[in-house]
C-alpha positions, 0 to 999 in steps of 0.5 A: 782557930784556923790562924792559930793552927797556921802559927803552930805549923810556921814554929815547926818549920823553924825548929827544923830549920835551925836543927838543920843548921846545928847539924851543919855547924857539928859537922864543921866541928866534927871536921876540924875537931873530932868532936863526934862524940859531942855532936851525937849528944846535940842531935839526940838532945835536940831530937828529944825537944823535936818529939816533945814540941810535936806532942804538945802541939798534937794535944793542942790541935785535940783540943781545938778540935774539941772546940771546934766541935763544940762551937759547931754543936752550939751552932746546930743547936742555935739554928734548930732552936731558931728553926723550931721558933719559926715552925709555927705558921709555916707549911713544911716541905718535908716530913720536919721534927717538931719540939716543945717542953722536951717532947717531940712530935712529927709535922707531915710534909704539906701541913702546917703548925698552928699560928695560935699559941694555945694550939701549938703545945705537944701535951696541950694537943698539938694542931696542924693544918692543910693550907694550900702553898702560897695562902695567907692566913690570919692567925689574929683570927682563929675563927677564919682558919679554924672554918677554912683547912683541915686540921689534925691533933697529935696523939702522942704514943710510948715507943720504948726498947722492947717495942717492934715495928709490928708490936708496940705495947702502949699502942692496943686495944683496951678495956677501962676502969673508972677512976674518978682522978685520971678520967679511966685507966686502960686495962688488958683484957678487951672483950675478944670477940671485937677484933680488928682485921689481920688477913693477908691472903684473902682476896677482899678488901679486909686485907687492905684494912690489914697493910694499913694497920701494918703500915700504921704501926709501923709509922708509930714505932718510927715517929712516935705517934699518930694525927686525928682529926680535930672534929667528927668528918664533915660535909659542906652541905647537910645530909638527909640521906645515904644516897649520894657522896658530899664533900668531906672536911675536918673543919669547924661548922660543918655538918656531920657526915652522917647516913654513911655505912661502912662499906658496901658489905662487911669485906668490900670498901666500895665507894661511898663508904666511911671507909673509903671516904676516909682513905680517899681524903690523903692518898697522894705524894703531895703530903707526908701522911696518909689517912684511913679510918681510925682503928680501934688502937688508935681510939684508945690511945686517943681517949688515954692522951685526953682523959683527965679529971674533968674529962672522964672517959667512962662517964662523959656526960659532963663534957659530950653531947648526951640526951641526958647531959645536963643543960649546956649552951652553945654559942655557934654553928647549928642543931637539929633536934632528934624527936621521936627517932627521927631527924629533924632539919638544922637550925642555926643557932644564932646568938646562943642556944641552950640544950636542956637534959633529956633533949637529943640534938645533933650539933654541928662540928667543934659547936662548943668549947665544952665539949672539947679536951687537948683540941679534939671536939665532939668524941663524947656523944654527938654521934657515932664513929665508925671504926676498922673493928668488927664484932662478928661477921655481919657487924662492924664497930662503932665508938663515941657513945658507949663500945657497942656494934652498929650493923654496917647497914644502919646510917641514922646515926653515924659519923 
């Protein structure tokens, strides 16, 4: 492309040469012949055919142009397409556009997308997860990677045009209809009396509540979505009691973090709470996200991405974990058998392990393929989650099970 430009350039030189010769030889004639008339005619003839080569070479050049451009778009295209195939098993430096079937999604800096294919599709619920810099990871092995990082689903979200950096539409709490088909339909019109926190002047910790959820849509309304934890919060080591803080992980196997209040009171985080344990887990530089705990907005546009026919979110006995789900067994982990409102101690489940109707067990994360849907575990049943909401001035939210309130103070039951 260049050399053709340079050929270009060398025949415009000539043509100046040679009118510079023309004028030469008319002045000799004009001299010795008085041929003025003659020589004005070849100058302007000749300066004629100077416009009209200069014009095609102009179009030349635009045309070249045009397919440098061209070839410098395929190229871009190329190293993307070569950059998304490579994704895939690779921790990511910076905040990185991740693209699959046409949808888009965002990878933080600091995680990594799953090397296991079925794990890797936007629509199928894209995992990603927190492995150290430098770590070998055997991808062959899912079990392996699965019990040892962190990991996060995808939740895509509809920003459209009319939407702002602090209203997006698709992005709401909502009420639902059944509908046998699509799993429920969310609805407008949710019960007021739920709300979430939207304090800016006060002086306790509700406010903090308020600048993460302004700071979560807003998130949204840039990159289209939000991350999940794949599995209930949960603890290396099994809880007993309320007493005391454990290590927290969104991993495969552990036990659920479960004797955890609120916060110290309905306006203050304190320490050893859900919320607190939830804000704490993704709060530095290293990464390009932050956690918090899920707010109500953000558990209805989980349960609008994983709802399908055969898993209804109105009636989820058939995939979640209810005492009154029909037998179902499981093949990993451990359980621990509610009986008479007390908790008894887990037990591993060893080669398999049926739960039958109108038992109530407490299983450990991401147990069973059944109760699972777009590589989220455990959202029907199993236990409580805690949520931003409140119902009042003395309740906060729980969802899992059914939309009701716990009391902030009850730990039994709650993840």
């Amino acid at each position: 492309m260049r050399k053709n430009k340079g050929i270009t350039l060398i025949a415009l030189i000539i043509t100046i040469i040679i009118l510079l010769i023309l004028v030469g030889v008319s002045l000799n004639l004009l001299i010795k012949g008085d041929l003025f008339g003659s020589a004005e005619k070849a100058v302007e003839g000749t300066n004629a055919k100077v416009e009209e080569q200069q014009t095609a070479v102009d179009e030349l050049m635009g045309e070249l142009d045009e397919v440098e451009k061209e070839i410098e778009e395929q190229q871009r295209q190329q190293e993307e397409a070569e950059k998304q195939k490579n994704l895939p098993g690779t921790r990511v430096s910076e905040n990185t556009k991740y693209i699959r079937d046409g949808k888009t999604a965002w990878i933080p800096k600091g995680f990594t997308v799953s090397g296991i294919k079925s794990e890797q599709s936007i629509e199928g619920g894209l995992v990603i997860y927190d492995i150290p810099e430098g770590t070998t990871v055997d991808w062959t092995n899912p079990d392996s990677v699965k019990t040892a990082y962190n990991q996060f689903v995808w939740i895509p979200v509809e920003v459209t045009a009319s939407d702002t950096e602090t209203s997006i539409e698709a992005f709401k709490r909502s009420a639902w209809t059944a509908n046998a088909e699509t799993g429920g339909e969310r609805t407008t019109g949710l019960n007021t009396s739920f709300t979430e926190p939207n304090e800016t002047n006060d002086t306790d910790d509700k406010t903090v509540i308020a600048k993460q959820i302004a700071e979560l849509t807003k998130s949204i309304y840039k990159y289209g979505g939000f991350y999940i934890g794949r599995y209930e919060a949960g603890s290396e080591t099994e809880r007993t009691s309320s007493s005391g803080v454990t290590t927290l992980g969104i991993k495969q196997d552990m036990y659920p973090y479960i004797y955890v209040k609120w916060g110290d009171s309905m306006s203050s985080i304190g320490t050893t709470g859900a919320l607190y344990l939830s804000n704490s887990l993704y709060n530095t530089n290293e990464y390009g996200a932050k956690s918090m705990l899920c707010t109500g907005a953000c558990w209805d546009s989980m349960l609008d991405f994983i709802k399908d026919r055969e898993h209804s979110v109105m009636d989820s006995r058939t995939w979640g974990n209810y005492s009154n789900s029909e037998t179902f067994e499981i093949t990993r982990g451990a359980y621990a058998v509610y009986n008479n409102n007390t908790l008894g101690s887990s037990n591993n489940v060893g080669s398999k392990y049926s739960k039958m109707k109108n038992t109530s067990i407490l299983l450990t994360t991401g147990a069973t393929e059944r109760n699972c849907s777009k590589n989220i575990y455990d959202v029907a049943g199993n236990c409580w989650e805690w949520t931003t909401e409140s119902v009042s001035s003395s309740a906060r939210v729980c969802r899992g099970r059914q939309l009701r309130q716990q009391w902030f103070s009850q730990s039994s039951e709650q993840s």
